[in-house]
FITOR-496256 format. One record per residue (C-alpha): x, y, z. Coordinates in pm, 1 decimal. Example, Ala and Ser with C-alpha at 12.3 -4.5 7.8 and 13.67 -1.06 7.14 Angstrom:
2
(site (1230.0,-450.0,780.0))
(site (1367.0,-106.0,714.0))
END
This chain:
465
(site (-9426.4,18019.2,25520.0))
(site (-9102.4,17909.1,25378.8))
(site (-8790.8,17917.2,25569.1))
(site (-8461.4,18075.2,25363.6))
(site (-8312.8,17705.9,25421.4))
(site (-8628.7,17564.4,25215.6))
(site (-8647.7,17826.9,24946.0))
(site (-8298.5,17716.3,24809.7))
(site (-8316.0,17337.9,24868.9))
(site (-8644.3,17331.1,24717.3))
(site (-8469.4,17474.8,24404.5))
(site (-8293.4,17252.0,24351.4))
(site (-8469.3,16920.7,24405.0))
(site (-8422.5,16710.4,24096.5))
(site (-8608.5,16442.3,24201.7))
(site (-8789.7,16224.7,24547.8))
(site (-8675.1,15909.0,24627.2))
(site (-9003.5,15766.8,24727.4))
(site (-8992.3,15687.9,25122.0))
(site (-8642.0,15779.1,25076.5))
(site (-8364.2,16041.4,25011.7))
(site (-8367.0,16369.5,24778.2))
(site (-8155.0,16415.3,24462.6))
(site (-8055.8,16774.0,24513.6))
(site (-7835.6,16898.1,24255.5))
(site (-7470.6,17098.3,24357.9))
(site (-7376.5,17434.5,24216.6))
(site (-7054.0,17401.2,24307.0))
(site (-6826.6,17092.1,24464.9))
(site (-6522.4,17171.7,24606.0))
(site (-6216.7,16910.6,24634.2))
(site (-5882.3,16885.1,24854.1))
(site (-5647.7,16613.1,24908.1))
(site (-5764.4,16437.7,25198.2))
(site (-6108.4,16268.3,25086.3))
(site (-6145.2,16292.3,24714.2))
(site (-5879.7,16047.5,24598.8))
(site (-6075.6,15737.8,24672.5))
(site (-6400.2,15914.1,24452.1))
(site (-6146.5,15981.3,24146.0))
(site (-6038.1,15619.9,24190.3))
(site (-6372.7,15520.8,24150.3))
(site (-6459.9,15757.2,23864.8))
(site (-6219.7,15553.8,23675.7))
(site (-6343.4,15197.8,23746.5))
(site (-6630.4,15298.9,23637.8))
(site (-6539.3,15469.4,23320.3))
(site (-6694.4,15765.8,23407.1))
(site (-6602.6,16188.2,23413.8))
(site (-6713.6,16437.1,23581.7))
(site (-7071.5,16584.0,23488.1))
(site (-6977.2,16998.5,23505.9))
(site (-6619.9,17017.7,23551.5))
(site (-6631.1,17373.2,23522.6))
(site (-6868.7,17357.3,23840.9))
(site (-6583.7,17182.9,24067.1))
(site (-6280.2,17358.7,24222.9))
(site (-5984.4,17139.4,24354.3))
(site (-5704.1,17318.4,24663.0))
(site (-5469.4,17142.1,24855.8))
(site (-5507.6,17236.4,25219.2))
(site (-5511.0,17006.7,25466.6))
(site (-5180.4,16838.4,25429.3))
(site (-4976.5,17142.3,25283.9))
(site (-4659.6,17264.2,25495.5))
(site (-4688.1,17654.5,25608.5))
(site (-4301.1,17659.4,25495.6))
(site (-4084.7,17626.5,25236.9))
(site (-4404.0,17642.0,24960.9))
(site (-4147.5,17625.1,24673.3))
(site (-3974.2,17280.4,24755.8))
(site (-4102.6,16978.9,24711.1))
(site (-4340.2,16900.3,25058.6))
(site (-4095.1,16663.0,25224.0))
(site (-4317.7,16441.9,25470.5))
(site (-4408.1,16130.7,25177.6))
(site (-4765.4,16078.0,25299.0))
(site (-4861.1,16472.1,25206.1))
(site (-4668.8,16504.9,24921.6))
(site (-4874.3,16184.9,24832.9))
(site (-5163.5,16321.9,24846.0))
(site (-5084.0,16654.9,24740.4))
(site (-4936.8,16521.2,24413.3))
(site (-5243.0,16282.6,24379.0))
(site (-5486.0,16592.7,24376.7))
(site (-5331.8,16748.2,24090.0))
(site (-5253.0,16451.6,23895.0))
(site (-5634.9,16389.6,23940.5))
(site (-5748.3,16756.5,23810.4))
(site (-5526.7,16767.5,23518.1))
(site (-5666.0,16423.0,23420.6))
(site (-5999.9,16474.5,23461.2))
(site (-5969.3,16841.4,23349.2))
(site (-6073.9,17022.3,23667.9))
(site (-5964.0,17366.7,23770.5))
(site (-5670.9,17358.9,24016.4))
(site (-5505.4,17577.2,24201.4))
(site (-5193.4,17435.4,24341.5))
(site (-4931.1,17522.2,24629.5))
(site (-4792.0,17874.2,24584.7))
(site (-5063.1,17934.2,24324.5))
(site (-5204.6,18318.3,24399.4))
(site (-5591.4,18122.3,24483.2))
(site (-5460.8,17883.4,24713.7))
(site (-5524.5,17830.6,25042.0))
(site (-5725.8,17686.6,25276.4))
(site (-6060.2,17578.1,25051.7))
(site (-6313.2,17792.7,25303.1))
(site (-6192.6,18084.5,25290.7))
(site (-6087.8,18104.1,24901.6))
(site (-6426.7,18009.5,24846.4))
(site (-6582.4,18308.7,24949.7))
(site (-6356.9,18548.0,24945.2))
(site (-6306.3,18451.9,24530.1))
(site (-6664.5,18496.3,24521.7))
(site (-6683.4,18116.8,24397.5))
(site (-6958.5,18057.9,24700.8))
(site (-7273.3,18298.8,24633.3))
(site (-7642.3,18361.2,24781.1))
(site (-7891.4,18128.1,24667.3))
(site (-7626.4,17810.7,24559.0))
(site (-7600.0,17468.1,24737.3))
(site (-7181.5,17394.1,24782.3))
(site (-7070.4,17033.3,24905.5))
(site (-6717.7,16912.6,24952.6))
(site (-6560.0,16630.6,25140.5))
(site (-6500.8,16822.8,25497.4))
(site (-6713.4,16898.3,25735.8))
(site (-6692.5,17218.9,25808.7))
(site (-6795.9,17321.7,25490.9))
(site (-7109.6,17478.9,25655.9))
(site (-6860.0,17818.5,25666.9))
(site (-6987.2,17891.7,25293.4))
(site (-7344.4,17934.3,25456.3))
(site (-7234.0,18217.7,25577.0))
(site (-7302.6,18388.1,25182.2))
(site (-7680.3,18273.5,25216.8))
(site (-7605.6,17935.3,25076.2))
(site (-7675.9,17576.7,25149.8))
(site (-7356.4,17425.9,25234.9))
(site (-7265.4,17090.3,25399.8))
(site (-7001.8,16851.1,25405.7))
(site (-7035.6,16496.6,25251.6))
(site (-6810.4,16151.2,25209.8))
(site (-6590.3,16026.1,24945.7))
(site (-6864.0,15793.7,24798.4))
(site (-7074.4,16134.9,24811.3))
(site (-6799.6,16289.3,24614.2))
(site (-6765.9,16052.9,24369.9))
(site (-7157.1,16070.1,24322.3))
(site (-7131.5,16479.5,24282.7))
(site (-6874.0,16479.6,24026.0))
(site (-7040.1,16199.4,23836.7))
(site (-7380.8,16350.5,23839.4))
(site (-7310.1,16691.6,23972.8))
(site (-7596.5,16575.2,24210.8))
(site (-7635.8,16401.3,24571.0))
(site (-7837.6,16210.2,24795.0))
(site (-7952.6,16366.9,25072.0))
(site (-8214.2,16342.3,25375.8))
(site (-8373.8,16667.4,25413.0))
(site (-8271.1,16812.6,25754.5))
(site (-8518.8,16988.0,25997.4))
(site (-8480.7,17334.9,26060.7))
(site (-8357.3,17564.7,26343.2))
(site (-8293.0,17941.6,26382.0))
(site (-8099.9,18062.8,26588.3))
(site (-8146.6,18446.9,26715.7))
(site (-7859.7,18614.1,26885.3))
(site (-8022.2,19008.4,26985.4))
(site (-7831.0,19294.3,27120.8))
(site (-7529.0,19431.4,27118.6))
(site (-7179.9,19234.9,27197.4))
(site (-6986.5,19391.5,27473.5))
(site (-6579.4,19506.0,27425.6))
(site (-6365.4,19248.4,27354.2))
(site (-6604.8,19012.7,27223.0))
(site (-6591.2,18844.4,26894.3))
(site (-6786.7,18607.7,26626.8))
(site (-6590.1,18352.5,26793.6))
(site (-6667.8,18430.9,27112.6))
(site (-7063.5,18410.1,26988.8))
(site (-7026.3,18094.9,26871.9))
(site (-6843.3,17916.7,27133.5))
(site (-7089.2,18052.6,27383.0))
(site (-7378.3,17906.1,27176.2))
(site (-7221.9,17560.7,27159.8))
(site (-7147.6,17575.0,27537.6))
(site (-7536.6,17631.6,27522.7))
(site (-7686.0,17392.9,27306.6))
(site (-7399.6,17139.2,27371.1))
(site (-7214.7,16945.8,27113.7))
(site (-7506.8,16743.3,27016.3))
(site (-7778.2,16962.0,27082.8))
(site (-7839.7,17020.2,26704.6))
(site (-7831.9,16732.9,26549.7))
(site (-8055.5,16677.2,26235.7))
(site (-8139.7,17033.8,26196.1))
(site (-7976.8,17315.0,25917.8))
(site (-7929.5,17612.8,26095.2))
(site (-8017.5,17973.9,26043.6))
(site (-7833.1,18218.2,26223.1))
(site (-8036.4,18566.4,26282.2))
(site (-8127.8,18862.2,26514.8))
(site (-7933.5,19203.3,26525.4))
(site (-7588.0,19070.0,26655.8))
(site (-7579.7,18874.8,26337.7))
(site (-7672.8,19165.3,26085.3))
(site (-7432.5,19341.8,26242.7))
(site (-7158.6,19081.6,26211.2))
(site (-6927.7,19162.6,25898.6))
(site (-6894.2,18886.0,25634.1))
(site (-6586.2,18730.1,25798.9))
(site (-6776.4,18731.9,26158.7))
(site (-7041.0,18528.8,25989.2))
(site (-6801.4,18298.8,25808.7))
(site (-6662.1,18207.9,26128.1))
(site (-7010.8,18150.8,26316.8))
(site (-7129.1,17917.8,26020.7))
(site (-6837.2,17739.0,26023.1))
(site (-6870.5,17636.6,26373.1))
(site (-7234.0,17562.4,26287.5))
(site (-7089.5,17194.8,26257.2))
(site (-6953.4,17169.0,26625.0))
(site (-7311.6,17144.9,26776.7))
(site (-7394.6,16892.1,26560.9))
(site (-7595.9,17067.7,26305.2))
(site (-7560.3,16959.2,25920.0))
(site (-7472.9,17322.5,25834.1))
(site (-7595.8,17705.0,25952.2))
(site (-7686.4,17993.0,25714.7))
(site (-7727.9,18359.1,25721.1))
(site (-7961.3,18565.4,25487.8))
(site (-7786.0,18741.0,25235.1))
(site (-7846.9,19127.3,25316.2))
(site (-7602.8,19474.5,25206.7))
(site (-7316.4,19333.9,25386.8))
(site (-7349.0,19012.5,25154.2))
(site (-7378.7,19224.0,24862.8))
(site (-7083.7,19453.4,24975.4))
(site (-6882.5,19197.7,24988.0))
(site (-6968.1,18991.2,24681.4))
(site (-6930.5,19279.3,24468.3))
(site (-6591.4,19319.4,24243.7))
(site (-6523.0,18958.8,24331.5))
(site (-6321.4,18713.0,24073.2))
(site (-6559.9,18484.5,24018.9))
(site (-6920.4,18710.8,24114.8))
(site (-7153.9,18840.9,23840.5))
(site (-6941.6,19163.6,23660.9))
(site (-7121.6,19465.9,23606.2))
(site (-7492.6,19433.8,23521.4))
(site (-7525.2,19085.5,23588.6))
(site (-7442.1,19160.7,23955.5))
(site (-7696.2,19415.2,23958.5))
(site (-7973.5,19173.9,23842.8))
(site (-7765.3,18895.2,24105.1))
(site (-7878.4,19163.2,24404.1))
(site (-8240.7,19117.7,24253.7))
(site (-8265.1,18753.8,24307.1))
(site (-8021.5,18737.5,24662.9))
(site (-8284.5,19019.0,24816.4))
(site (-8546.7,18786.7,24784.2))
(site (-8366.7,18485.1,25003.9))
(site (-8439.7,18569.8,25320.7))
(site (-8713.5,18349.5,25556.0))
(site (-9049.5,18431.1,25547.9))
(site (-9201.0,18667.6,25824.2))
(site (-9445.4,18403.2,25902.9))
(site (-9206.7,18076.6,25828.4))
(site (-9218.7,17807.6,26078.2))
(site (-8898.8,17636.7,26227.4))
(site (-8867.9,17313.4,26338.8))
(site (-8695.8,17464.6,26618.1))
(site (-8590.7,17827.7,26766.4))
(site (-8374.8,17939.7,27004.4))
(site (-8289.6,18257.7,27148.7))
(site (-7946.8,18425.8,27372.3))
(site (-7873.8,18761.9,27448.6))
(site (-7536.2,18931.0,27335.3))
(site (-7522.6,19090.5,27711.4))
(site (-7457.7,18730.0,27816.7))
(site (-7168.3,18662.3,27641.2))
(site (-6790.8,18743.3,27721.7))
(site (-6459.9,18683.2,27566.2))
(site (-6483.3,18278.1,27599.4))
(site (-6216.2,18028.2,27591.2))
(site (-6260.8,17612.1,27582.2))
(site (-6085.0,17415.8,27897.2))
(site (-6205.3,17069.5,27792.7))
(site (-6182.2,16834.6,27467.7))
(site (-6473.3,16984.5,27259.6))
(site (-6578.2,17267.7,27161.5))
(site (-6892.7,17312.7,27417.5))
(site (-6657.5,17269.2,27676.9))
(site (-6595.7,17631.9,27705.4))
(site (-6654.3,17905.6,27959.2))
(site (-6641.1,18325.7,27993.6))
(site (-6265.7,18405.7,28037.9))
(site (-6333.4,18547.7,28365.7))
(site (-6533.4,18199.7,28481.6))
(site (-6409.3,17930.0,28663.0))
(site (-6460.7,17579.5,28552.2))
(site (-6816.7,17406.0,28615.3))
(site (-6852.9,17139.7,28869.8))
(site (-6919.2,16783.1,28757.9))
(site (-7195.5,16810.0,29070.8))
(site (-7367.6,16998.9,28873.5))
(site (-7410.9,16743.3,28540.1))
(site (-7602.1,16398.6,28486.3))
(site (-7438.4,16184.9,28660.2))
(site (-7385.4,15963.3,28331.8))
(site (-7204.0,16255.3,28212.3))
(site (-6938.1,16288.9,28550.2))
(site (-6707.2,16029.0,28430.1))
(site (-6622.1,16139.5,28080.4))
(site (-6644.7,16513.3,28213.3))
(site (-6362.8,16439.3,28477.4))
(site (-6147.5,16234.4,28217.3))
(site (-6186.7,16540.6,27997.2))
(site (-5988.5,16752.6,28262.2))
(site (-5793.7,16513.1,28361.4))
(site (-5626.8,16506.1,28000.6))
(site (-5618.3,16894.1,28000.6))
(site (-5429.5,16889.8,28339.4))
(site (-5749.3,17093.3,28511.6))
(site (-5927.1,17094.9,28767.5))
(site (-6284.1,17174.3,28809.3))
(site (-6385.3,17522.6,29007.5))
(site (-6042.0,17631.4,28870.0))
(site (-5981.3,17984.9,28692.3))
(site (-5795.5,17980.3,28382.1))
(site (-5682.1,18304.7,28377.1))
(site (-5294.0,18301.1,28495.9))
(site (-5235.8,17976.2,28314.8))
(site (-4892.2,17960.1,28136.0))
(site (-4921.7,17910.7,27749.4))
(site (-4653.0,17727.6,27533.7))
(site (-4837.5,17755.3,27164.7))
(site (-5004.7,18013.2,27020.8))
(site (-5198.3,17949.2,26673.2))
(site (-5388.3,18213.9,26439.0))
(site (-5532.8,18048.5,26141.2))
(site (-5760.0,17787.5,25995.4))
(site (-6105.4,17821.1,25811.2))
(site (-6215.4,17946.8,26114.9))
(site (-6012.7,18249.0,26191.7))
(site (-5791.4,18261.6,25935.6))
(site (-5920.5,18560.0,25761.4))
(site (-5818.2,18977.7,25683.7))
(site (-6036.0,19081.2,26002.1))
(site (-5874.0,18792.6,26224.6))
(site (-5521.9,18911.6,26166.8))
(site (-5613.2,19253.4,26224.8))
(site (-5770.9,19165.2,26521.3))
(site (-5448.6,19001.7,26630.8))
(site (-5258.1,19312.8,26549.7))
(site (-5460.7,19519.0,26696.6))
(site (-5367.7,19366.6,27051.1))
(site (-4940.4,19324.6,26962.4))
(site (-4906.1,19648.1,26872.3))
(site (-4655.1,19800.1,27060.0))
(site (-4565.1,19509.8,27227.2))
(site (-4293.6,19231.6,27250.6))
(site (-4402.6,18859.9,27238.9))
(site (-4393.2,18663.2,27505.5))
(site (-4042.0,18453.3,27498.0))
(site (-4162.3,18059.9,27600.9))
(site (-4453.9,18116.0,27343.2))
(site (-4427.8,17982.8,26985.1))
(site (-4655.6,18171.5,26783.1))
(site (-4801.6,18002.2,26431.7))
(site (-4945.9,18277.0,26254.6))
(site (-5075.4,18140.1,25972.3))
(site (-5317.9,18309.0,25665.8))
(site (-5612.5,18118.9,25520.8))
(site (-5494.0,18227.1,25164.8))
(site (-5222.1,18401.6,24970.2))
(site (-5558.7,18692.3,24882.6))
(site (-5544.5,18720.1,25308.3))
(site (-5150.4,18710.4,25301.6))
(site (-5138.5,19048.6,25024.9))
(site (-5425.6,19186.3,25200.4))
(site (-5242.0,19126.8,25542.5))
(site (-4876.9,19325.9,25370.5))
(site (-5076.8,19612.3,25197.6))
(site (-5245.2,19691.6,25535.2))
(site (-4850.8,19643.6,25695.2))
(site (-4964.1,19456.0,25947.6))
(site (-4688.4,19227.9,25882.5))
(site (-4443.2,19488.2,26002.3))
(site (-4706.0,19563.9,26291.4))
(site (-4618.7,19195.3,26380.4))
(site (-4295.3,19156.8,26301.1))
(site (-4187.9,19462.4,26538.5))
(site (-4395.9,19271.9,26830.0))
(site (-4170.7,18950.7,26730.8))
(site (-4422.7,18716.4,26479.6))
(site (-4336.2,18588.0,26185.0))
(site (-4628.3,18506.1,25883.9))
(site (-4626.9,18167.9,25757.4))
(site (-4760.9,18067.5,25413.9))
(site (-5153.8,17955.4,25383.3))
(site (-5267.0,17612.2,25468.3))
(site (-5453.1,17451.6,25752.8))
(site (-5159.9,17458.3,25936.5))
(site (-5197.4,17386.7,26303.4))
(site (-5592.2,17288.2,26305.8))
(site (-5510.4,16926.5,26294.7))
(site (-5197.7,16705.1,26258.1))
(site (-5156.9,16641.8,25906.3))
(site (-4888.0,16844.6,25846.3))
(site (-4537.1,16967.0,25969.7))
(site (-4691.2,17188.3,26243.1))
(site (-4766.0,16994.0,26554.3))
(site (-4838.5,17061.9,26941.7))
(site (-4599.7,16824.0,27107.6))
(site (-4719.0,16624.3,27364.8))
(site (-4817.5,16772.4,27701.9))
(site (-4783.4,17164.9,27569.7))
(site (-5072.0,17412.5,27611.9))
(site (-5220.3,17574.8,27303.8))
(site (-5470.2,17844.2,27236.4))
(site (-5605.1,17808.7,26860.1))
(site (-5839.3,18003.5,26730.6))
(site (-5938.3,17664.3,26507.9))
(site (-6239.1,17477.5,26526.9))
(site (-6168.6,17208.1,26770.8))
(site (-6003.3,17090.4,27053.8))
(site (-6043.6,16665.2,27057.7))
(site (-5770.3,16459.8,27196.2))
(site (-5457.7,16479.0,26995.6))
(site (-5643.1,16729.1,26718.5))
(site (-5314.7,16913.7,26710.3))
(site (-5108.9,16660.6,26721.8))
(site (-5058.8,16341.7,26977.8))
(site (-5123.1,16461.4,27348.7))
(site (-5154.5,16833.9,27256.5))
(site (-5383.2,17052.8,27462.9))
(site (-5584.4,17284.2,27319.1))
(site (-5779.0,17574.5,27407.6))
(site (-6003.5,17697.1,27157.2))
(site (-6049.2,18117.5,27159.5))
(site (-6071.8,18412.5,26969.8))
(site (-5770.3,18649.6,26752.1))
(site (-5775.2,18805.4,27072.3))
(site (-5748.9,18608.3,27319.9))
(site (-5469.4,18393.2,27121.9))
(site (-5338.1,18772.0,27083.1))
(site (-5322.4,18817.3,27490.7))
(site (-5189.8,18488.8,27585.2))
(site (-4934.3,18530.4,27279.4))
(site (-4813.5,18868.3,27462.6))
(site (-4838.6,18759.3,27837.4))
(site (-4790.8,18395.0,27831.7))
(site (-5031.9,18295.2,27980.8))
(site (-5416.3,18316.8,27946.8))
(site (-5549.0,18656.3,28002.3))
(site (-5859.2,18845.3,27936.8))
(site (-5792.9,19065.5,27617.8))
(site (-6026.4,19341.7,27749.8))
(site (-5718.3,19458.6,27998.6))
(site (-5510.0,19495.0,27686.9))
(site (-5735.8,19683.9,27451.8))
(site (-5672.6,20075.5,27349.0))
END
């Protein structure tokens, strides 16, 4: 009657805090910049190193420039931080893999794609949406800086077990719709808040037929609804992916691996704390016209009436467009676009850019767009020139960028100025998240692809082949 969620945290209960938290002990912690200095700091008031250093992974991401790799980062607050990071893995003798180093990049999508994140393993690190390395069939979920310093001490943490939800998506997803597009749609559902407290697992025959990157994104906005972190069971795509990997099993080990990842998977008869259901036929290419990530709607939808919400809700709703420059009963459609951004854990993967491509091919860029096309890693940015879809992009007037969160939030060089209209494929679209009085509107490769190409938003179904 177990649940895939409480077959792996079960494992790895060390011990019950009586009418309190779990111990659960952490396969692997990853580190960047922005939260672990403060648990390093404390490691060394207290005297103390790290429990399994060869279990923790430190990558500047977050506060990176997407320019210009090989000088010295020139804003003083990042290269702060930056340079704090490595002092702090060469001193405490952690692997690091610094700016320009072939595994750098943007710490949720080395993670997998290294094969450092694998079925069956709980993964913490000091960011939120570390829920993305779910996606591989494990527990993941961000935690603080004092939960930081606590997993590199004791390569454990404490945690309250969350409830559990699954969430079935069945059917088949029409043209032009993504991962993304799932996902958003699903928020837009269940609302920003509407999982709170629960771990989610993500199932039904859209999501075995998702590839590994689709399901990367999907778990990575597991976070946006409020959940502590969203799964999928490992199956042949998992294994496909895995196999050949850096850091996976080699050769018969990963053979034996496959043994123990078939048998992850939820019970027939398991019980959820929760489950909810959508149909693919439902869903459309979406796009977000508000200041989080359930504000969203189909592309071809106008925006919903505040008549038609809580009347609690009405005031914060119309403040919410009011920031955007919207109106409600409005179609987006036709509206002009200044910034375009492809990147971020999110969509900053080999399948996103091709995505991308697939839509500029052939095509010029629109002139009063800036486009910030921007890999999740240097393994994306080869994969991304052996394919030559850099030339595919270049001819339609883009230019790569070099891996780093980039654009997702404004802690580094790239910034929405104030006023300008974006549409990110990132994670979310708060006030100022891209930089002081940016707007953003959150969408999929393709949609960013259609609005890059037209200016303005546009449904990327009347530009597919």
């Amino acid at each position: 009657m177990n649940t895939l969620f409480d077959k792996i945290w079960d494992s790895h209960v060390v011990a019950i805090v009586k009418n309190g938290p779990v111990q659960l002990y952490v396969d692997r912690l990853y580190c960047h910049e922005v939260t672990s200095p403060q648990a390093f700091a404390g490691l060394r008031e207290r005297g103390l190193k790290p429990l399994r250093p060869e279990r923790v992974f430190c990558m500047p991401d977050h506060n990176t420039p997407t320019h210009d790799q090989d000088k010295p980062i020139e804003d003083p607050v990042s290269k702060a931080q930056v340079d704090t990071l490595e002092k702090n893995a060469a001193d405490f003798g952690l692997t690091y893999f610094g700016m320009m180093h072939p595994r750098n990049g943007i710490i949720h999508v080395v993670g997998p794609e290294r094969g450092l994140t694998l079925p069956g393993m709980t993964v913490v690190c000091g960011d939120s949406h570390t829920s993305t390395h779910g996606a591989m069939g494990a527990v993941a979920f961000g935690i603080g800086t004092s939960e930081v310093e606590m997993a590199l001490a004791s390569q454990c943490v404490l945690q309250q077990k969350p409830k559990t939800m699954r969430i079935a998506i069945e059917g088949m997803l029409g043209k032009g719709v993504t991962a993304k597009d799932v996902a958003l749609y699903v928020i837009s559902k269940m609302t920003t808040g509407g999982a709170t407290g629960y771990f989610i697992e993500y199932a039904g025959s859209v999501v075995r037929e998702l590839t590994m990157e689709g399901r990367l994104t999907l778990c990575n906005l597991s976070i946006e609804m409020g959940a502590r972190g969203g799964m999928v069971a490992p199956d042949g795509t998992t294994f496909a992916y895995l196999r050949g990997r850096e850091y996976a099993p080699p050769g018969e080990a990963f053979n034996r691996a496959v043994g123990y990842w078939k048998a992850l998977r939820s019970s027939d008869d398991a019980i959820f704390d929760r489950e909810v259901a959508f149909h693919a036929g439902d869903i459309e290419p979406m796009i977000t016209y508000g200041t989080n990530p359930g504000m969203a709607t189909g592309i071809t939808q106008t925006i919903p009436l505040s008549s038609s919400m809580s009347e609690g809700g009405r005031a914060s709703y119309r403040k919410s467009l009011e920031y955007m420059g919207f109106h409600e009963g409005e179609s987006l459609t036709g509206k002009p676009v200044d910034y375009v951004f492809l990147g971020s854990c999110t969509n900053g993967r080999i399948e996103d850019f091709r995505m991308f491509a697939s839509i500029v091919k052939g095509r010029k860029k629109a002139p009063g767009v800036t486009a910030w096309l921007v890999p999740g890693s240097w393994m994306v940015d080869a994969q991304i020139r052996e394919e030559g879809l850099d030339k595919i992009l270049g001819n339609a007037g883009f230019k790569l960028r070099q891996p780093g969160c980039s654009a997702c939030l404004a802690m580094n060089d790239d910034k929405i100025p104030a006023g300008r209209y974006a549409v990110s494929t990132s994670n979310r679209n708060f006030e100022g998240r891209q930089g002081p009085g940016s707007r953003t509107l959150l969408a999929s490769p393709l949609v960013a692809a259609a609005a890059a190409i037209t200016g303005k938003i546009t449904d990327p179904r009347e530009m597919m082949r």
